[in-house]
C-alpha positions as CSV (number, residue, x, y, z in Angstrom):
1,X,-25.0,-8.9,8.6
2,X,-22.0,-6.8,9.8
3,X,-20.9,-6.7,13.6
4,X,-22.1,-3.0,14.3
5,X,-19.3,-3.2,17.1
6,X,-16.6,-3.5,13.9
7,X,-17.4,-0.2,12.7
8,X,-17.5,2.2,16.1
9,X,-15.1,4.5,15.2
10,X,-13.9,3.1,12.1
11,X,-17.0,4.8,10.0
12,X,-18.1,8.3,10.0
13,X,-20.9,10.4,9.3
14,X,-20.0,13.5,7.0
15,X,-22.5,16.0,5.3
16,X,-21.5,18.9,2.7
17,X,-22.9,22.3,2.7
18,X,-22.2,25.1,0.3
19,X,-18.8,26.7,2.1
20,X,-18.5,23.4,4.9
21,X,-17.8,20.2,5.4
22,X,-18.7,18.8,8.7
23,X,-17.5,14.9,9.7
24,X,-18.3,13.4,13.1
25,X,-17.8,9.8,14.6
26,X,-20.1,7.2,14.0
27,X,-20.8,5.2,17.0
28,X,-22.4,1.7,17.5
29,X,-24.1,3.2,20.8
30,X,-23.9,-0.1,22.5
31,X,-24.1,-1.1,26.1
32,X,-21.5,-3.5,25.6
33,X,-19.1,-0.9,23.7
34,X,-16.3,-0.2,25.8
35,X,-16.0,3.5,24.2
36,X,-19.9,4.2,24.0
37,X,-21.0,2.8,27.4
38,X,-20.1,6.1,29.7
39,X,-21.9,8.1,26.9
40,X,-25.3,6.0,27.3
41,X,-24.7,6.0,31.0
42,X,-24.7,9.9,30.9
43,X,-27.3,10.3,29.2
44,X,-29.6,7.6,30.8
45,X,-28.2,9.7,34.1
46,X,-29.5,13.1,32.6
47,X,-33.0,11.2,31.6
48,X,-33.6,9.6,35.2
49,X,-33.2,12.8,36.6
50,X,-35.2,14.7,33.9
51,X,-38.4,12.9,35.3
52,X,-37.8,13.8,39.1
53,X,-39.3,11.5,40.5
54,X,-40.7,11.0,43.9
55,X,-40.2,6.9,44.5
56,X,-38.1,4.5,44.4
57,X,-39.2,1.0,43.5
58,X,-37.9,-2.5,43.2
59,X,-39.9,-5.8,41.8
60,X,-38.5,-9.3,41.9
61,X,-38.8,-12.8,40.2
62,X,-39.4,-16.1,42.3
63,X,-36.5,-18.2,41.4
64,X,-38.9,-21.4,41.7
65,X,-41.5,-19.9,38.8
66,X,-40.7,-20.2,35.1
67,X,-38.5,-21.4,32.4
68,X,-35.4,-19.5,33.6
69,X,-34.0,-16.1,34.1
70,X,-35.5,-14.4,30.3
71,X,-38.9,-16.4,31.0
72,X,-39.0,-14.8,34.2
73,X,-37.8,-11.6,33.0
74,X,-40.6,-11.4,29.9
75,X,-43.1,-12.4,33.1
76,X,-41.8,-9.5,35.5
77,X,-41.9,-7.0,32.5
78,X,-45.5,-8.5,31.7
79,X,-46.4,-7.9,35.3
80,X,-45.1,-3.9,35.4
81,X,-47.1,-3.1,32.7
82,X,-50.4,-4.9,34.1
83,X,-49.5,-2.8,37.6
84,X,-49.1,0.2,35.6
85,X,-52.6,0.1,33.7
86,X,-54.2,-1.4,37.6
87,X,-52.5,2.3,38.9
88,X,-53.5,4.6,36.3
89,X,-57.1,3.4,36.9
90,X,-57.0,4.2,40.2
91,X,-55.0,7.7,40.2
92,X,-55.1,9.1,36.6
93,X,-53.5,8.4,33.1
94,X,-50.9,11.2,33.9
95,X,-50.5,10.7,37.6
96,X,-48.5,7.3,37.2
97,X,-45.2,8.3,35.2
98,X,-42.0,6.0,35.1
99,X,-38.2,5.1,33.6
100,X,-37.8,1.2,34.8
101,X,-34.3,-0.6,34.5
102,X,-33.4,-4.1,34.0
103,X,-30.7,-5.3,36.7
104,X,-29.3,-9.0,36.6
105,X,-28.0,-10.2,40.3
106,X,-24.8,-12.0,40.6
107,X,-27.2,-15.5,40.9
108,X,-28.5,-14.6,37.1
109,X,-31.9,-13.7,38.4
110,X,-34.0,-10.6,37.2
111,X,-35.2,-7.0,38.8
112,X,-36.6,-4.1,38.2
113,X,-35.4,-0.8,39.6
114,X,-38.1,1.9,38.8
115,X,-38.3,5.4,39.4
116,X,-41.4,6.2,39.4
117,X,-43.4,9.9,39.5
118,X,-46.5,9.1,41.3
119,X,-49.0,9.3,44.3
120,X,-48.3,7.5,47.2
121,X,-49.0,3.5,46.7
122,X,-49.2,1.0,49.4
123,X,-46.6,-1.8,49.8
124,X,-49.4,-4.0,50.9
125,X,-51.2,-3.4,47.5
126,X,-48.2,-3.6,45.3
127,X,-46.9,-7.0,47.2
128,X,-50.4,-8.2,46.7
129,X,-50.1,-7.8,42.8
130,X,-46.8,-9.1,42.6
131,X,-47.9,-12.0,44.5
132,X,-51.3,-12.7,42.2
133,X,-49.5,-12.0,38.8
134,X,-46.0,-13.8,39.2
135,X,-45.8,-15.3,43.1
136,X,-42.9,-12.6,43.7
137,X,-44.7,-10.4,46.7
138,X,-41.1,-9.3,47.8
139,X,-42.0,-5.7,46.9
140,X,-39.5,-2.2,47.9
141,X,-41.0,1.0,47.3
142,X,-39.7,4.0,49.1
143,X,-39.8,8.0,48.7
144,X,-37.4,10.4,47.8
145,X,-36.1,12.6,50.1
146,X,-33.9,14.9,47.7
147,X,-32.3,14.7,44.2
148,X,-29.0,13.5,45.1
149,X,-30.7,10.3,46.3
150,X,-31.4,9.5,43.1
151,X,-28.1,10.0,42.1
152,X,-27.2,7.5,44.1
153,X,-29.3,4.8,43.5
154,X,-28.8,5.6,39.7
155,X,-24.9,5.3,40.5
156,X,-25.6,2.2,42.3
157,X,-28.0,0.2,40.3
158,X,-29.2,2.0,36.8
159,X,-26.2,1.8,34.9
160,X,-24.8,-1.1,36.3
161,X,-23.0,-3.8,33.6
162,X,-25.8,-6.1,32.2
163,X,-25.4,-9.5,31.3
164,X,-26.4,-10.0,27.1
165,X,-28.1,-13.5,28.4
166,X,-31.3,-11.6,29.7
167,X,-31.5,-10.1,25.3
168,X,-33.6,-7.3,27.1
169,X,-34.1,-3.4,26.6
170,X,-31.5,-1.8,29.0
171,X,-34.4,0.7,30.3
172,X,-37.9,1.4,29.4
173,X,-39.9,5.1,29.7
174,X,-43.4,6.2,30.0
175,X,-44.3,8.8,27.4
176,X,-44.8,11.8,29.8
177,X,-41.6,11.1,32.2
178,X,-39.4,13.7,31.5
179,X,-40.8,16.7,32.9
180,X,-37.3,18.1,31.3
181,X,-38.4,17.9,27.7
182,X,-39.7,21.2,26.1
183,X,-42.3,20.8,23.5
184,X,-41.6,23.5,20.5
185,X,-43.7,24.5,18.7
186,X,-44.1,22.9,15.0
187,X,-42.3,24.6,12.3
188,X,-41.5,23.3,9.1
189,X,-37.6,22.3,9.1
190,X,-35.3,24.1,7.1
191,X,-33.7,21.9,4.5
192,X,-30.4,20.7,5.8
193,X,-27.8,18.3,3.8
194,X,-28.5,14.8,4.9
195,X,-25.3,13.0,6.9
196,X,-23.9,10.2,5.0
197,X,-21.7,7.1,6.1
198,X,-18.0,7.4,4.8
199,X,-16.5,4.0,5.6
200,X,-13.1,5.8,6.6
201,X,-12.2,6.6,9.9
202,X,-12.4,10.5,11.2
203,X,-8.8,11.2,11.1
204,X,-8.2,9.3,7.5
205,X,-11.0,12.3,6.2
206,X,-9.5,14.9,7.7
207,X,-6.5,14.6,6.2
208,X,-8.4,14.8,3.0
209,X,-9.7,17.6,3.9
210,X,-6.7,19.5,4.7
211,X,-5.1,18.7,1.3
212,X,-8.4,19.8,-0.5
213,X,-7.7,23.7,1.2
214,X,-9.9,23.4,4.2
215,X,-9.5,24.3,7.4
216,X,-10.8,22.0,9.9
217,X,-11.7,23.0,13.6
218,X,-13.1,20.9,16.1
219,X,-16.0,21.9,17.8
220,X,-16.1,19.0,20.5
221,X,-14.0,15.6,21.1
222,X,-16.1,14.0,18.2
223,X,-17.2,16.4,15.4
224,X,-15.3,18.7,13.1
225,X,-16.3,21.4,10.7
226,X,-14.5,22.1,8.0
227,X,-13.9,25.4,6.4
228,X,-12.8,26.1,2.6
229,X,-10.2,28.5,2.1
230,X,-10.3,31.3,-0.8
231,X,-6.7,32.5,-0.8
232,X,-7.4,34.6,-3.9
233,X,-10.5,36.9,-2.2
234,X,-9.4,40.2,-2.2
């Protein structure tokens, strides 16, 4: 199977309609992409904050437990979602709402930075958990005082660089978390000319373009439409 990483940038994604062309950039949206990783960090940004939450929270691994750092990742993950289903029994399906992010230390070692939507949950409780399911009581939950706070601990923790040796999901969401989101109604799409992958890079089509009588404008750093050209139209 192909590198996706060979083909950021190299490939693109053009559709034709009846009077346009439109070609845009096809990306290998990869954390490890030196071109795509500001783009997932914005938008992971735009999604913490979507959720506005109203704690912080942090869960750690005991370094003298498992396998190694993955085994006691898949065991800290394991334990989250076990402390999720203990909460929502307590306060409500809807009341316990989360995005949690997977930081590796400088000594290798898991944690779990979550911002988390909720009522107000005891340390004691939570360390108590940790300590039963994993034997990491070392528990931080705090609230948020304002939005820019959680700015800062995104900036600061969220989208820092993660190490490929945990082979984990960046980030993880609970279904109702972004208060953000607007639910449309559902009406039946209008049928639309699928995008296709041109193994050509962006500029390479464009050209192409411009010798076939269009005229291309760019409607953003990535995407171009292209419009043909009847000289002959009276």
């Amino acid at each position: 199977m192909e590198d996706e990483m060979t083909i950021c940038r190299e490939w693109s994604l053009v559709k034709h309609e009846e009077n346009e062309v439109h070609g845009k950039l096809l990306l290998c949206r990869s954390w490890g992409c030196e071109y795509c990783r500001p783009i997932r960090r914005s938008q992971l940004l735009a999604r913490c904050a979507a959720g506005e939450p109203t704690r912080l929270l942090t869960l750690t691994v005991n370094p003298a437990t498992g396998l190694d750092p993955t085994d006691r990742l898949l065991s800290l993950t394991n334990a989250w979602r076990v402390i999720v289903k203990r909460l929502r029994r307590l306060h409500g399906q809807e009341a316990i709402q989360y995005l949690a992010v997977v930081e590796q230390t400088q000594k290798g070692e898991p944690h779990l930075h979550i911002l988390l939507r909720s009522p107000y949950i005891a340390q004691k409780l939570l360390s108590s958990w940790m300590g039963e399911l994993v034997g990491a009581p070392i528990v931080d939950i705090r609230r948020i005082k304002s939005q820019k706070e959680v700015i800062r601990y995104v900036a600061k923790y969220v989208t820092k660089e993660v190490s490929n040796e945990l082979r984990q999901k960046r980030f993880t969401v609970s279904k109702h978390y972004e208060l953000a989101e607007v639910v449309e109604a559902a009406i039946p799409p209008t049928p639309k000319p699928a995008w296709h992958v041109d193994r050509r890079p962006l500029i390479e089509i464009l050209w192409e373009w411009t010798y076939q009588g269009y005229a291309c404008r760019s409607n953003g750093p990535d995407r171009f439409i292209g419009f043909k050209v009847d000289w002959y139209s009276p």
